[in-house]
N, C-alpha and C positions, 0 to 999 in steps of 0.2 A: 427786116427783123421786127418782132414786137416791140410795142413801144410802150413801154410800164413808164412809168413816173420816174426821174432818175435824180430827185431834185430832195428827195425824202430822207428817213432815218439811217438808211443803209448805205455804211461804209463796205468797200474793197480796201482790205490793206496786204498786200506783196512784201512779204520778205523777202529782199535777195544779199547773200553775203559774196563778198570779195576778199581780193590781197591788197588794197590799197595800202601804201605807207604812210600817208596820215591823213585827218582829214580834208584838207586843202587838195588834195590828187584827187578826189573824189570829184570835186566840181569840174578840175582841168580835165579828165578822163571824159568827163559828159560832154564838154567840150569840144573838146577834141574830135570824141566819135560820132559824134551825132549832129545835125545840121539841124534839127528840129527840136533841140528841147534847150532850157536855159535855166541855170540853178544858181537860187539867188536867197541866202540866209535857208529856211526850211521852205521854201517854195520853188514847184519846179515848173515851170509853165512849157508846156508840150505844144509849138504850134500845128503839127500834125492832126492833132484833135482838137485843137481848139479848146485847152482844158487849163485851169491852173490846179495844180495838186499841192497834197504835201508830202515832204522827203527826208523824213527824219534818218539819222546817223547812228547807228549806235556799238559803244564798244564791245570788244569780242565778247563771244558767251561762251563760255565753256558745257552750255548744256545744249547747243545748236546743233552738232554732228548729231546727234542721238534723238534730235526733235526730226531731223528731214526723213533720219533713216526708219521711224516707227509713222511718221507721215508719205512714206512715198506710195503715187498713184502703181508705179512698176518699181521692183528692187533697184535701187539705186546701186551703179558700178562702184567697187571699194575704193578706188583711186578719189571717184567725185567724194563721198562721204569723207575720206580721208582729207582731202584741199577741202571741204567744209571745216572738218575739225579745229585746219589752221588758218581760218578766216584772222583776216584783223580788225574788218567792220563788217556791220549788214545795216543793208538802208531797207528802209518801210517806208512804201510807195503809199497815200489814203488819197483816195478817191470815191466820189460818188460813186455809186452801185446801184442795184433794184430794177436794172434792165439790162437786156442780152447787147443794145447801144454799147452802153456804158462798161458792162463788162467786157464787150471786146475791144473798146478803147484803150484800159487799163493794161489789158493784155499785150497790146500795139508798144504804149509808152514802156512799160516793161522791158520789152526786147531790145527798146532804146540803152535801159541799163544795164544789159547782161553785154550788150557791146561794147560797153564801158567798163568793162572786168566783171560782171554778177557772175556767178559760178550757177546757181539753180535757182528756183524761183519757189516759196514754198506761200501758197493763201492763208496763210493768217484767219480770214474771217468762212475757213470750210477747216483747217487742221487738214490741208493736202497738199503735197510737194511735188514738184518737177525737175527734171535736169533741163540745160538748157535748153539743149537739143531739144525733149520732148515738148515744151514751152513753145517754140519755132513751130515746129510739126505742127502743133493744136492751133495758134492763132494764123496759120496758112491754112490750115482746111476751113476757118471760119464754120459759122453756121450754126445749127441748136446743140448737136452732137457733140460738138468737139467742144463747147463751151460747158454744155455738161462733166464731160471728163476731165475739165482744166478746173471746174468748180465747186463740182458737189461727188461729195464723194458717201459710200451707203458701211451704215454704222449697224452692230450688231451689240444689243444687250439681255437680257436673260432674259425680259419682259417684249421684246419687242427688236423687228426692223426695223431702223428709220435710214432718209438721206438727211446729211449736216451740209449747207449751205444754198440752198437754194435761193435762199434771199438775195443772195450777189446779183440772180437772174432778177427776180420780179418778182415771184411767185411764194407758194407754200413748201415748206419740207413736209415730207411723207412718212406715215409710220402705218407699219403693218403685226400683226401677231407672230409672238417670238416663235409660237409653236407648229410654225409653218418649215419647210424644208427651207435651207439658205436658195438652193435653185427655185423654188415657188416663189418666194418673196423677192430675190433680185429681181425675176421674169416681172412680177406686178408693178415693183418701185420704179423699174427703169421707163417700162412701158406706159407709166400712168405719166410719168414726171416728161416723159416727149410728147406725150399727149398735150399737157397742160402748155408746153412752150410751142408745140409747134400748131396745135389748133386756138389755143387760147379760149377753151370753152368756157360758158356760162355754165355755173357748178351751183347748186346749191344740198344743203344736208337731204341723206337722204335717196340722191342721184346712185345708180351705179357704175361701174366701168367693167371690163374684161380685157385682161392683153388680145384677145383674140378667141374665136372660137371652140378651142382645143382645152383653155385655160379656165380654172373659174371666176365667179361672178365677184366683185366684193360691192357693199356699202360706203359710200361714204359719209364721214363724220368729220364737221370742220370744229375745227379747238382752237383756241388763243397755245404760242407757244408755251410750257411751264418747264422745259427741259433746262433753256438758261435761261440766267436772269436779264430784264432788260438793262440793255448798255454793253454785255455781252459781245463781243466781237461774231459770235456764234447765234446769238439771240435773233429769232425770224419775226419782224414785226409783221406779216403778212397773214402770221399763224400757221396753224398742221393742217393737211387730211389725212384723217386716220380713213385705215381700208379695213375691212371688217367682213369676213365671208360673208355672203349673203343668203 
């Protein structure tokens, strides 16, 4: 895997909610399930990766059913969003981020939690959810793809396409012209954002790309992020390329 700096400004933070009956079950459940992690005040130390994180508790939200259910990667089953709605905690996993490493670590320790009661797993620092299932699925195929679709998910506003998190990888989030077709501009963001993780090219302003052949050319245009603010859970200290027909 590429190996970005994982040492930087860039948190992963994992929502997952459960049924636990207070919070003391919480640490005995991680316990119990799991032979590799160990939960002690807000710190969870994972010996499987070799990490210490932090694992904050927090009481039920009454606005969490209707956070997973407008963040889901695929429509969430009514049954899951319904046992979301009657969570009684959800623990937030932070960990270092800013490489596909570190993001599939997070990923690993994760699965630790949802076997210790998590019901779904929703990123925090992309606004994208998963069931568990699906969460399993993605961190068993490993790889650029699959950490893509656990990470970064592509956002649509009147001015523009972008992806929201790419940061968790390493790299830049993408934006392209709203006045594009939504098929033309998924075809370029997808295509450019596996380019960037799986060749790791030297990019500089100016450079172009093509998904391929068939497809048009765009420009590219590197920016500091301005979409959020820094400290932003969503904020890409790495910056944009903006894609810009050519």
């Amino acid at each position: 895997m590429e190996s970005h700096p994982s040492d930087g400004p860039v948190e992963i933070v994992l929502g997952i909610p459960g049924h636990w009956p207070e919070p003391d079950a919480i640490g005995q459940a991680i316990l119990s399930q799991s032979e590799r992690l160990f939960f002690a005040g807000s710190m969870l130390i994972d010996s499987g990766t070799d990490s210490t994180l932090q694992l904050d508790v927090a009481d039920h939200d009454p606005q969490l059913q209707r956070a997973f259910e407008l963040s889901a990667s695929t429509p969430h089953d009514p049954q899951l969003l319904k046992a979301i709605g009657s969570h009684t905690y959800a623990l937030y996993l932070i960990g270092a981020g800013g490489s596909l490493d570190a993001a599939q670590n997070m990923m690993s320790t994760a699965i630790e939690l949802l076997d210790a009661g998590g019901l779904a797993v929703k990123v925090e620092s992309s606004g994208l959810s998963h069931s568990a299932e699906r969460w399993r699925e993605l961190a068993e195929r490993r790889g650029v793809l699959a950490l893509l679709e656990s990470y970064v998910t592509l956002v649509r506003s009147e001015e523009q396409f972008y992806t929201c998190g790419m940061h968790n990888l390493g790299v830049r989030d993408l934006a392209i012209p709203g006045h594009l077709s939504p098929e033309q501009a998924a075809i370029a963001l997808q295509g450019f954002s596996q380019y960037l993780l799986l060749q790791n090219p030297s990019l500089s302003d100016g450079d172009t790309f093509s998904p391929g052949p068939q497809f048009p050319t765009y420009r590219l245009v590197a920016e500091p992020c301005t979409l959020y603010p820094e400290g932003d859970l969503l904020y890409n200290p790495f910056g944009w390329w903006r894609l810009l027909p050519a």
